[in-house]
C-alpha positions in Angstrom: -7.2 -80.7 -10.2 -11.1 -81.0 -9.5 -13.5 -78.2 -10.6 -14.1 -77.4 -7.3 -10.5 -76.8 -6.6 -10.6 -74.1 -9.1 -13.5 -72.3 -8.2 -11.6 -72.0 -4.4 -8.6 -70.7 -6.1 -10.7 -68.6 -8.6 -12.4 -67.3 -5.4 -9.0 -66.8 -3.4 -7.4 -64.6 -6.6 -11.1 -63.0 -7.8 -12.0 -61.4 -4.0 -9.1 -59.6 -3.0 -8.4 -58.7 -6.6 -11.9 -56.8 -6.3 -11.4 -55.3 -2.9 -7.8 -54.2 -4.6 -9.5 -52.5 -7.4 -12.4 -50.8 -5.6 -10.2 -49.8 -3.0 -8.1 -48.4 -5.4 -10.6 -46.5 -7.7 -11.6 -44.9 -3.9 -8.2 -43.7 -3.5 -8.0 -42.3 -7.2 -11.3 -40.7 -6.8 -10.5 -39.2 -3.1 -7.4 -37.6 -4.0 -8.1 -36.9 -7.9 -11.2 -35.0 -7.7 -12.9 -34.6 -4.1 -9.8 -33.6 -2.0 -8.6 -30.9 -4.9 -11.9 -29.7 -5.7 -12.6 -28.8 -1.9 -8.5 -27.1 -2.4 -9.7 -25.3 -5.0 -13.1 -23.9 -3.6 -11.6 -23.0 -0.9 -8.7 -21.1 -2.4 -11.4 -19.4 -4.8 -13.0 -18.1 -1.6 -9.9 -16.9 -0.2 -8.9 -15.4 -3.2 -12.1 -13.7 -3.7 -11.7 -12.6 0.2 -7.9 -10.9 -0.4 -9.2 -8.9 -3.4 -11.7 -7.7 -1.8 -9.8 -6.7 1.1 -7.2 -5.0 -1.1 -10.3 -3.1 -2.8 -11.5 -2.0 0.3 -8.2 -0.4 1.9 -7.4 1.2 -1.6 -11.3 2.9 -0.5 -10.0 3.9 2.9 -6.8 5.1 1.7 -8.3 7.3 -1.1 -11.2 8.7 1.6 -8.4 9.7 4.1 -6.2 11.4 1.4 -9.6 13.0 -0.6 -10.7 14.7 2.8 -10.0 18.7 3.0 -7.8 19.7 5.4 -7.3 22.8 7.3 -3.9 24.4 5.5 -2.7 27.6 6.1 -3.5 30.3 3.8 -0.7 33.0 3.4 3.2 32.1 3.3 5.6 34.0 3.5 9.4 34.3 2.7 12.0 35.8 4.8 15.9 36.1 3.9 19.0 35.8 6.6 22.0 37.9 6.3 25.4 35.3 6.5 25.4 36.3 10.0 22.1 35.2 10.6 19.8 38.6 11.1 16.8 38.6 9.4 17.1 41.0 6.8 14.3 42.7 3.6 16.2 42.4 0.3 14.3 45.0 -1.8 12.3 44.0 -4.7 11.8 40.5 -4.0 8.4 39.2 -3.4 7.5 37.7 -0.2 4.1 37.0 0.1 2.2 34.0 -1.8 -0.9 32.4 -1.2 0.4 28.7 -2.0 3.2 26.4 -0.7 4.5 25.7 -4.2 4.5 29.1 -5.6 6.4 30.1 -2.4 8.7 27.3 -2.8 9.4 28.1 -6.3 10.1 31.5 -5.9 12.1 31.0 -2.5 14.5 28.7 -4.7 15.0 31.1 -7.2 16.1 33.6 -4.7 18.5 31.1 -3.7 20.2 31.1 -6.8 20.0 34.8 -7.3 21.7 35.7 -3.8 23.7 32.6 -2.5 25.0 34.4 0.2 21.5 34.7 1.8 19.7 32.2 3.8 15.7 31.7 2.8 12.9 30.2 5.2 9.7 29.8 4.7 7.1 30.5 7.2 3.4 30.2 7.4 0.7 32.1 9.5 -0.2 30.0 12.4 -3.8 30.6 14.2 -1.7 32.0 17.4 -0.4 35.3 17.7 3.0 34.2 18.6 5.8 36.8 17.5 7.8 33.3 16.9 7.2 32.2 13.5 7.1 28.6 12.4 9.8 27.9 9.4 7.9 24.9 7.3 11.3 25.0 5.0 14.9 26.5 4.9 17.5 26.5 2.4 
């Protein structure tokens, strides 16, 4: 073989051998560092965005439950005869200024006179002779 010969074939194996190996450092560097890094910025964002949003409706929810309302003042217990009639069991007290203590008490009674029926009732704003029973046991 002549020297020229092996220059051709030097050239023929040497050029696509290059274009193979740049080609492939490309490759290795598109989808082993730029292609995850823009992943991974991206998902930082997103995850910054998500927290943020979670922080912000724990606000909201914590504003709309911290925000006085308008309750009702006096409650008031009233007993049922087995038939149904309202009747006044003496002794027992009926009027409380809070929902649990009225509660409390109302189950109490429960257990003292099972035979009875207990609501509890709360003073509306209207003057209706109707009263509205928040609980009944």
């Amino acid at each position: 073989m002549k020297k020229s010969d092996n220059l051709k074939l030097l050239g023929l194996v040497t050029i696509p051998g290059m274009a193979m190996l740049s080609f492939s450092h490309f490759m290795a560097e598109l989808f082993g560092q730029t292609i995850p890094s823009m992943f991974l910025s991206f998902f930082k964002e997103a995850g910054l965005i998500i927290i943020a949003a979670a922080a912000l409706l724990f606000v909201v929810a914590w504003l709309f439950r911290a925000i006085p309302r308008n309750r009702t003042k006096n409650y008031q217990i009233i007993s049922f005869d087995v038939f149904g009639k309202q009747n006044k069991i003496e002794g027992l007290r009926t009027e409380f200024k809070t929902h649990d203590a009225a509660w409390s008490f109302m189950k109490e009674y429960k257990k003292s006179y099972p035979l009875y029926g207990f609501a509890l009732v709360s003073d509306t704003l209207s003057n209706d002779e109707k009263k509205t029973i928040i609980r009944y046991i």
